[in-house]
C-alpha positions as CSV (number, residue, x, y, z in Angstrom):
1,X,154.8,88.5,102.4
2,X,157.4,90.2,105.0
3,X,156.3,91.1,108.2
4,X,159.5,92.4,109.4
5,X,159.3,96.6,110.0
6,X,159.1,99.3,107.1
7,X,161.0,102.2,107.7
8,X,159.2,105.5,108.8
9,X,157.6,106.6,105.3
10,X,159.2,109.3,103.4
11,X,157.0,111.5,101.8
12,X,157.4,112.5,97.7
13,X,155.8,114.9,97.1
14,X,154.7,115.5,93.4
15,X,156.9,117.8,91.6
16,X,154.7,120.1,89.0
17,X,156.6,120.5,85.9
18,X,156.2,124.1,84.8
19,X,157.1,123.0,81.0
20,X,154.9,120.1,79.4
21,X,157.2,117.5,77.4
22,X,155.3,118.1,74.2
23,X,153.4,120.9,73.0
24,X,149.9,118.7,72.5
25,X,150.1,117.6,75.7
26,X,146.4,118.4,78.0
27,X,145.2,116.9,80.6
28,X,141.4,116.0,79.9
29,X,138.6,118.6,81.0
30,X,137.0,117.8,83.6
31,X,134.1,115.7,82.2
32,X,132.1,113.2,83.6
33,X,133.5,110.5,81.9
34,X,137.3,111.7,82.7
35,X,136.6,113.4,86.5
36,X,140.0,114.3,87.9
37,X,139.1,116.5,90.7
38,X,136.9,114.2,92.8
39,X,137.5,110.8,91.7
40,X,135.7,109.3,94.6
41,X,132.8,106.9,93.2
42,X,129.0,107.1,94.7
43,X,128.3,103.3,95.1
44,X,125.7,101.3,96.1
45,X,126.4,97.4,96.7
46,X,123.6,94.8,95.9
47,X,124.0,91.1,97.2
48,X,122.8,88.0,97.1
49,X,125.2,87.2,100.2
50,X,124.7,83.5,101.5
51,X,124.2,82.0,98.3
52,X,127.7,80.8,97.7
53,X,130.6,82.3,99.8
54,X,131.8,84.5,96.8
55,X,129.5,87.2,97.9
56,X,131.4,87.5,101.5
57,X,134.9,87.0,100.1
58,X,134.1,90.2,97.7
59,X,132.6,91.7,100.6
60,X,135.5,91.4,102.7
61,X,137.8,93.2,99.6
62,X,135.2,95.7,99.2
63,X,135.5,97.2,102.6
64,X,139.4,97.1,102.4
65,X,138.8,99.5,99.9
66,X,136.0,101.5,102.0
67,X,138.2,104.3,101.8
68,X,138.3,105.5,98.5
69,X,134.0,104.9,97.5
70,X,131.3,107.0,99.1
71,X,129.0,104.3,100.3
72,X,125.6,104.9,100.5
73,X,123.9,101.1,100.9
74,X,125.0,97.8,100.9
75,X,121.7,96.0,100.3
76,X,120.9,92.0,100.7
77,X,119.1,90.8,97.5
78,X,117.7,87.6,95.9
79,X,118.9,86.2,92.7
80,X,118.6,83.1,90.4
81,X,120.3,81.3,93.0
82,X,118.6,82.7,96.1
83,X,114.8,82.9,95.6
84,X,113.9,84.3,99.0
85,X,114.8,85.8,101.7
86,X,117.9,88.3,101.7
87,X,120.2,87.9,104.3
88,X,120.9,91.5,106.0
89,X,121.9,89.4,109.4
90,X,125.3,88.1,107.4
91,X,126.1,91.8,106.1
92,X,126.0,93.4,109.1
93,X,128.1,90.1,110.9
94,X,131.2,91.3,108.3
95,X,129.9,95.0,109.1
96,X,130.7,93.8,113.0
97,X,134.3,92.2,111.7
98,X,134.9,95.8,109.8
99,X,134.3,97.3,113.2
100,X,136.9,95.1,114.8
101,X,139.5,96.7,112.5
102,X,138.7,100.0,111.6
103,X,141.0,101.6,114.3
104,X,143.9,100.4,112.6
105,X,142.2,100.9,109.2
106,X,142.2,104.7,110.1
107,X,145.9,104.2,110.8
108,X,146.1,104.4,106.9
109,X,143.5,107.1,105.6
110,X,141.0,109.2,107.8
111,X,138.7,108.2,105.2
112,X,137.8,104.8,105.9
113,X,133.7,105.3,107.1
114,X,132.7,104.1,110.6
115,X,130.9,101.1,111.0
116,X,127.8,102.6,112.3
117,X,127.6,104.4,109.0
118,X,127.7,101.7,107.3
119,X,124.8,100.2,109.1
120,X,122.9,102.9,108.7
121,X,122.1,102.3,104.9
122,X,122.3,98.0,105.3
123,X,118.9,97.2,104.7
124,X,117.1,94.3,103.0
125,X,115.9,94.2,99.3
126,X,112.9,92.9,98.1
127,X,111.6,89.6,98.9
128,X,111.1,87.1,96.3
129,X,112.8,86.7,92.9
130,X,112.8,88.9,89.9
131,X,110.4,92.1,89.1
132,X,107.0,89.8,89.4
133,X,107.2,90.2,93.4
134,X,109.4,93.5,93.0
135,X,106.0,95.2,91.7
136,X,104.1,94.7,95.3
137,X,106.9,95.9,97.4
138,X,107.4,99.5,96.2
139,X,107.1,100.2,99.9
140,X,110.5,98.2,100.9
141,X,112.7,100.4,103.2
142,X,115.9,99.6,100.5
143,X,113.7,100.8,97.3
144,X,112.6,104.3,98.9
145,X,116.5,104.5,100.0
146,X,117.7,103.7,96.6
147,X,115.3,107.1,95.7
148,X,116.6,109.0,98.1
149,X,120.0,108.1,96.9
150,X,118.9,109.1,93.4
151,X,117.4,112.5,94.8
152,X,120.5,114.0,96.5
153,X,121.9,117.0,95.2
154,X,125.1,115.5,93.7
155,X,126.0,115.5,90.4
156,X,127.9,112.3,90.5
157,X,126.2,109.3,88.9
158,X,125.3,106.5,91.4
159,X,127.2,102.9,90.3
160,X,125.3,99.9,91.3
161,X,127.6,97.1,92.0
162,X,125.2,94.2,91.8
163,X,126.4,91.1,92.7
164,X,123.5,88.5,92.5
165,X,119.7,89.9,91.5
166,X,119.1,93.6,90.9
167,X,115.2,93.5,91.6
168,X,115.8,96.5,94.3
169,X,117.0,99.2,91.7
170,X,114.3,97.5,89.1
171,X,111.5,98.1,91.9
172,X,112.7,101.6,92.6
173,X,112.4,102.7,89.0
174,X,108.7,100.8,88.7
175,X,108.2,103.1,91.6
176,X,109.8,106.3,90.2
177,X,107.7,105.7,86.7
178,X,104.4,104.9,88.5
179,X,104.4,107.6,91.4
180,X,106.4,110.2,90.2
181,X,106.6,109.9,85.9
182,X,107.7,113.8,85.9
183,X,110.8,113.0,87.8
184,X,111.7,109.1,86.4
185,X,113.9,110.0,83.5
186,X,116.0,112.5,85.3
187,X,116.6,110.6,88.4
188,X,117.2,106.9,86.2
189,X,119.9,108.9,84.4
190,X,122.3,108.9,87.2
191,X,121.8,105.1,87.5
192,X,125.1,103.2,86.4
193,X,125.0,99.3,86.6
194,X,127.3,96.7,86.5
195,X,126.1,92.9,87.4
196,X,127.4,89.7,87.0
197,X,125.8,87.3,85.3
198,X,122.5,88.6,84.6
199,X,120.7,86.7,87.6
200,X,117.5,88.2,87.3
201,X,115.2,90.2,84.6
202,X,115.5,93.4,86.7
203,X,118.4,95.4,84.0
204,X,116.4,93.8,81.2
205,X,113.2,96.1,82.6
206,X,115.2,99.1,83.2
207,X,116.3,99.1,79.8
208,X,113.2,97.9,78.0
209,X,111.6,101.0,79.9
210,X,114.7,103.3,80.0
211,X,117.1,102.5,77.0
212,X,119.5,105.1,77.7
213,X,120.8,103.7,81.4
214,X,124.3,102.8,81.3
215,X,123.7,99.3,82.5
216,X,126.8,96.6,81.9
217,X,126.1,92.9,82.0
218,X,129.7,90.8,82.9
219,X,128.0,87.7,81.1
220,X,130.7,85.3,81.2
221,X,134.2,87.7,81.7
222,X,133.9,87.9,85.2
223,X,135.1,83.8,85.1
224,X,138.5,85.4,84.7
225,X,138.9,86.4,87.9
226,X,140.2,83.3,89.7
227,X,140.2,79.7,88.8
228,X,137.8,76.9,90.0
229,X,138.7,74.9,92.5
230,X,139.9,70.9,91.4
231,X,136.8,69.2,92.4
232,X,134.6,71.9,90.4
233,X,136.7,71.8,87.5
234,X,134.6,73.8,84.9
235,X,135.0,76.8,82.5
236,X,139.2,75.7,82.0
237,X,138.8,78.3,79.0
238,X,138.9,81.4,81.6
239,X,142.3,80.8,83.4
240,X,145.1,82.1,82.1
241,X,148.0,84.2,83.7
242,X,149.3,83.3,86.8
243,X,146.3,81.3,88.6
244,X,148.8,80.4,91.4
245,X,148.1,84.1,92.7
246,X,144.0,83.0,93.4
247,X,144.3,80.0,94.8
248,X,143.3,78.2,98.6
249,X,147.2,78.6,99.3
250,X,147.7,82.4,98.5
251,X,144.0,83.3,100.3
252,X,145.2,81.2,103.5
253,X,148.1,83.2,103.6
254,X,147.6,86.8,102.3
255,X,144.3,86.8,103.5
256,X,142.4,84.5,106.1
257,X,145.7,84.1,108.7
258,X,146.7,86.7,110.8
259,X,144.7,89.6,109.0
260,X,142.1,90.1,112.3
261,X,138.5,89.7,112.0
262,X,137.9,90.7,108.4
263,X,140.4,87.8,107.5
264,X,138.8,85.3,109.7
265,X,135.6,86.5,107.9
266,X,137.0,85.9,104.5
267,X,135.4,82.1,103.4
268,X,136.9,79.4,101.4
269,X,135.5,78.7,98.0
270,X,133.1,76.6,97.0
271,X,134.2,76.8,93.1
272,X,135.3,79.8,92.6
273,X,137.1,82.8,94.2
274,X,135.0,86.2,94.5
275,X,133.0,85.9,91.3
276,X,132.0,89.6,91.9
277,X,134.7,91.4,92.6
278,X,134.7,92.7,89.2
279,X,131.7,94.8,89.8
280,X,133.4,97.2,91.9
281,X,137.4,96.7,90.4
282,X,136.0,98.9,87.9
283,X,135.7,102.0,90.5
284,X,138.9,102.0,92.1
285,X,140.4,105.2,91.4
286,X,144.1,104.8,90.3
287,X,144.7,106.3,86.8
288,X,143.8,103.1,84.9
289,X,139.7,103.0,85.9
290,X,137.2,105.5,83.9
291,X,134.1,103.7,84.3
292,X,131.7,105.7,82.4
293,X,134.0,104.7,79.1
294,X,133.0,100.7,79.7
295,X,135.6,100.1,76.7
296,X,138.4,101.5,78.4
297,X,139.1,98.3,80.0
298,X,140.7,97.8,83.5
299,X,140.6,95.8,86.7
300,X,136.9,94.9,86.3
301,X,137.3,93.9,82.5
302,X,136.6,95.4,79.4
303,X,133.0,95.7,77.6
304,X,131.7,96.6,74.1
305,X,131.5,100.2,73.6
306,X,128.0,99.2,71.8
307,X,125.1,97.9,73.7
308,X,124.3,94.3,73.2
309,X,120.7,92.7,72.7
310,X,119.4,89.8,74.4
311,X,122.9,89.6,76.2
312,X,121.3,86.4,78.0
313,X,119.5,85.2,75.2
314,X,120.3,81.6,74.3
315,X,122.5,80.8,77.4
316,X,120.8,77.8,78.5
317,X,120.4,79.3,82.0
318,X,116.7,78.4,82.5
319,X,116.8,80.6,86.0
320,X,116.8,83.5,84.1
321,X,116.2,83.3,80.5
322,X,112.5,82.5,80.8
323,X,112.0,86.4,82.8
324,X,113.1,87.6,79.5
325,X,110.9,86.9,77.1
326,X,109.0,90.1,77.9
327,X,112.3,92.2,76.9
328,X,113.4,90.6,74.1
329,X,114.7,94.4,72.9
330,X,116.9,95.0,75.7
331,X,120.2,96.1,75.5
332,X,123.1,95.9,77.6
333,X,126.8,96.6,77.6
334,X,128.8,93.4,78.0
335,X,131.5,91.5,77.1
336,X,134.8,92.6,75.0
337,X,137.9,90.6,74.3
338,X,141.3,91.3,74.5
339,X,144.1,89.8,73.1
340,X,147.0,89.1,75.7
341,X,150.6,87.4,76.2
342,X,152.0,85.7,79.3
343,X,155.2,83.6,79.5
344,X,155.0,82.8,75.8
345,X,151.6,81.7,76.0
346,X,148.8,84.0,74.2
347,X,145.3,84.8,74.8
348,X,142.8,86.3,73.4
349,X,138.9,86.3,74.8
350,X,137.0,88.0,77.4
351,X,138.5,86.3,80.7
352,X,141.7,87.9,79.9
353,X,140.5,91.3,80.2
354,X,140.1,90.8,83.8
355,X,143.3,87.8,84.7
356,X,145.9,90.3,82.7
357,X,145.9,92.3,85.5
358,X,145.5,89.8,88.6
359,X,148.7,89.7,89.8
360,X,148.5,93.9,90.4
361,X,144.5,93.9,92.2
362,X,145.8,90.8,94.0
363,X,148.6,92.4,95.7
364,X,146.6,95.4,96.1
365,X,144.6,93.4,98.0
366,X,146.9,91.5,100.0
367,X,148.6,94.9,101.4
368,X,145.2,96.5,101.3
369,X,144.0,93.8,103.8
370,X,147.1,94.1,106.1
371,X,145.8,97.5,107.1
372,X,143.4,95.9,109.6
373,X,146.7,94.5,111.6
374,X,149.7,96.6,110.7
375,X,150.9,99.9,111.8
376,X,151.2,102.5,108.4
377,X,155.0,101.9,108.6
378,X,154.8,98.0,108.1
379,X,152.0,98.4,105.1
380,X,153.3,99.2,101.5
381,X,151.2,101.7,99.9
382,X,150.4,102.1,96.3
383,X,152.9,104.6,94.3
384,X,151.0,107.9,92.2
385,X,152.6,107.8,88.7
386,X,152.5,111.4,87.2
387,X,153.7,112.1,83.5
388,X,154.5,115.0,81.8
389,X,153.4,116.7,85.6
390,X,150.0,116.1,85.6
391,X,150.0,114.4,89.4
392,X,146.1,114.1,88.7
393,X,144.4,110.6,88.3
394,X,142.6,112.2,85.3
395,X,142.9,111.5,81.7
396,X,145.4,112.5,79.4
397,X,145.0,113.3,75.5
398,X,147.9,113.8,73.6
399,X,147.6,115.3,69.7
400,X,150.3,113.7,67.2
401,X,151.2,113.3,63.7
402,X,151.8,110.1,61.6
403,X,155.0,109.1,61.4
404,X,156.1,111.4,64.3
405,X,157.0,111.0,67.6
406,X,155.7,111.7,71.0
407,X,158.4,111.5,74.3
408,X,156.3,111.0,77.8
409,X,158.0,111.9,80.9
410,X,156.9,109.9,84.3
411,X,159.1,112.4,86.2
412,X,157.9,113.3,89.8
413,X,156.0,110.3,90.3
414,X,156.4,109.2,94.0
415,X,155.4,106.7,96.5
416,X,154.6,107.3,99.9
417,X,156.8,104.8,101.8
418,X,160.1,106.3,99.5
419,X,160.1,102.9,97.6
420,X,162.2,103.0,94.7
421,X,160.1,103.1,91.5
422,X,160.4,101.1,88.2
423,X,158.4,101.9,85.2
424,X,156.5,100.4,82.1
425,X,155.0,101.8,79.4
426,X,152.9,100.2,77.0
427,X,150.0,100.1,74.1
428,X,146.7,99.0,74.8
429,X,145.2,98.3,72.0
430,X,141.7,97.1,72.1
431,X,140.2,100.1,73.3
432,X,141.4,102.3,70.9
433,X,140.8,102.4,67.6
434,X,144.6,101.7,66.1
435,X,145.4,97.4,66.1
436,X,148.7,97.4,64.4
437,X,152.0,97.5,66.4
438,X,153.6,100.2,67.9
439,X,157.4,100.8,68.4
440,X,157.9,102.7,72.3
441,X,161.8,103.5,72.9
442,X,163.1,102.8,76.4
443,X,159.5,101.6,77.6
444,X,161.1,100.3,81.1
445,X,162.1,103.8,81.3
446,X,160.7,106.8,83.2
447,X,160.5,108.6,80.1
448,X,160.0,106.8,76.6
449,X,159.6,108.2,73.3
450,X,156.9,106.8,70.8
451,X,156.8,106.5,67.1
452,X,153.7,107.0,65.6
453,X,152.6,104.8,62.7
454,X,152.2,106.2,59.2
455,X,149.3,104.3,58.8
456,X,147.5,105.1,62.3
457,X,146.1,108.5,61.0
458,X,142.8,110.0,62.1
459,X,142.8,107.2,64.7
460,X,143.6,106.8,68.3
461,X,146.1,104.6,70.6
462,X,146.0,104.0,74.2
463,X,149.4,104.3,76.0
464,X,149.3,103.0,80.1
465,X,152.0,104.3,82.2
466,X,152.5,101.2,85.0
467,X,154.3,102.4,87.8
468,X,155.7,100.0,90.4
469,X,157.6,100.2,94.0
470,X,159.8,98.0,95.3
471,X,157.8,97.0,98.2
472,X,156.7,93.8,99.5
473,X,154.1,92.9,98.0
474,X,154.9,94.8,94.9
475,X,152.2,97.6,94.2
476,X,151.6,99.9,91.1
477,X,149.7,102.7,89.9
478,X,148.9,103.6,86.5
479,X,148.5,106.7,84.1
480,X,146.2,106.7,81.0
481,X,147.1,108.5,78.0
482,X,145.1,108.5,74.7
483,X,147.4,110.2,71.5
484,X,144.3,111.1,69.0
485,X,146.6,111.2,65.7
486,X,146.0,113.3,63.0
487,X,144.5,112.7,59.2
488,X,146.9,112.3,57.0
């Protein structure tokens, strides 16, 4: 990575087409599925910090990206792996590193909260493991905050990024269904959940008890996110892509040296590199990410549009599988596959729905983690892609005909440091319902023109604008569009 100087940014501004390329062409409404006017995510982070250092490497990422999430708690846990005792002290030590840099964190958005607000909702979770002990701690300080949370007059859901046992939010809804069974269902409906691995029966009681909770369970997927280290070499079925951009070498050098005091605070791995990072990849807002449609796919992976029982069941994992005998109903979303090509080699499972897009989170992070020591001028900042003039991060739907064709038009898409621009557009097509291939004209272009198969009627296509700069490292932002095609 270049440290030499930037040049003073220039700024683009978007330019708002007053014609759309193509008659069908609407921006989404302004659901809550497809929110373009305050993309900002509620979240809530749940972690079994301490028990391996993956929880402190995603820790350090997370608050790179403090910016762009309304925080309201960051909660030490228990899990499979941690029985007892949640460490608070080792949150609010990275808390104290986040301090150390937020002046020159502010340098690039007045967003970034201080860390005193941060404190403020850092408390511990429950003590012991699973919803046994849960059940005689209704009183915990974190469970009345996660109510509270759940009470505010906001209509945004509430994501629960829980990276080892989820016990916390599983006591807080024993307590809302016990002590207050007039309000439970409406305040569990703006729970949204997205843990790794399943480390303790708390989602497997929230949906035994509330079926309808949007609750995702990264059973295996989230191994896709960096490869084990040599002397722990397991699960060789996740890598794929370019592992070389996850490794001790790249995190020595984009990360732990010369980044300040949230660098320094960044651990090496014991196995694996931030196994739960993909709980809250999912929530960055940058035209790819709509996290209440878990099939949409994105940094954080890609799950089954249809909920999943006994996502656990049969495992082997003895640390959790025996809590579950209770729930043998649940259902969770989890795991989807995606089919993927790299440098001639092809892929197709569910690590590659998170590794296809490593190389653009990793060098996301790396700039996003030379904000704590660089001035704005020598940080390169992520470009806005815009098509057809929509400058929004929201959806796009597009109506078409078979055998048509559709032109899109990145026009007035910009980057805040002036970078020159390069485009790619392409078909996603797991989550949509339309498999076969699809012919794009000039798809390194910034405006393509797509033919729409005869045979893709009364079905749907996802087409990604990527948008990248030219500066060091490389960045990118994205555009959604989904072209619902007519019956024939």
């Amino acid at each position: 990575m270049s440290c030499l100087p930037r040049r003073l940014p220039t700024f683009c501004f978007p330019v708002l087409l007053l014609s759309l390329v193509l008659p069908g062409f609407t921006p989404a409404a302004d659901a809550d599925d497809e929110r373009a006017a305050d993309p900002k995510p509620r979240v809530v982070v749940l972690t079994d910090i301490t028990n391996e250092p993956d929880d402190a490497m995603s820790l350090v990422r997370f608050l790179c990206y403090a910016d762009l999430f309304d925080i309201e708690g960051l909660i030490a846990t228990t899990s499979c792996w941690k029985r007892d005792r949640p460490s608070l002290g080792a949150v609010l030590e990275l808390l104290d590193a986040y301090q150390a840099v937020y002046p020159n964190l502010r340098l690039h958005s007045p967003d970034y909260p201080s860390a005193e607000a941060l404190r403020a909702v850092a408390l511990a979770g429950v003590e012991g493991y699973g919803m046994e002990p849960a059940g005689d701690q209704l009183d915990n300080a974190a469970v009345d905050l996660i109510i509270s949370i759940l009470e505010k007059d906001d209509p945004r859901p509430v994501w629960f990024s829980v990276w080892g046992g989820g016990n916390t939010l599983g006591a807080a809804v024993m307590k809302l269904q016990r002590e207050r069974p007039d309000d439970a269902a409406r305040l569990v409906a703006k729970i949204r959940g997205y843990e790794i691995a399943l480390q303790d029966d708390a989602f497997a009681f929230i949906a035994r008890h509330f079926p309808e909770t949007k609750l995702i369970s990264a059973q295996n997927l989230w191994r896709g996110i960096s490869r084990t280290t040599p002397e722990f070499n397991r699960w060789p079925e996740s890598w794929g892509g370019d592992d070389s951009l996850f490794d001790a070498a790249w995190i020595v050098e984009h990360v732990q040296r010369g980044h300040g005091a949230l660098g320094a605070a960044y651990p090496s791995a014991d196995y694996l590199w931030e196994g739960d990072t993909p709980a809250f990849l999912n929530l960055i807002p940058n035209g790819l990410h709509f996290p209440e449609q878990v099939h949409f796919g994105g940094w954080g992976g890609r799950f089954d549009p249809v909920r999943k029982k006994n996502v656990r069941s049969g495992t082997g994992n003895d640390t959790v599988d025996g809590l579950l005998d209770q729930h043998r109903d649940y259902a969770l979303f989890s795991d989807a596959a995606d089919r993927w090509e790299w440098q001639g080699k092809q892929y197709e499972n569910v690590y590659a729905t998170v590794f296809r897009w490593r190389q653009d989170f990793q060098h996301d992070f790396a700039a996003r983690i030379d904000r704590c020591v660089r001035p704005f001028a020598e940080v390169n900042h992520a470009p806005r892609a815009v098509v057809g003039g929509d400058a929004s991060l929201g959806l796009i739907r597009i109506d078409a005909k078979p055998g048509g064709e559709i032109t899109l038009d990145a026009a007035g898409s910009s980057d805040p440091d002036g970078d020159r621009l390069s485009y790619r557009w392409f078909h996603y097509p797991e989550p949509g319902s339309y498999r076969g291939k699809l012919s794009i004209e000039a798809a390194d272009r910034e405006g393509c023109i797509v033919r729409i198969p005869l045979d893709a009627g009364g079905k749907d296509l996802h087409l990604i604008l990527r948008a990248s700069d030219s500066g060091e490292p490389s960045l990118c932002g994205y555009r959604r569009v989904i072209v619902a095609v007519q019956s024939p």
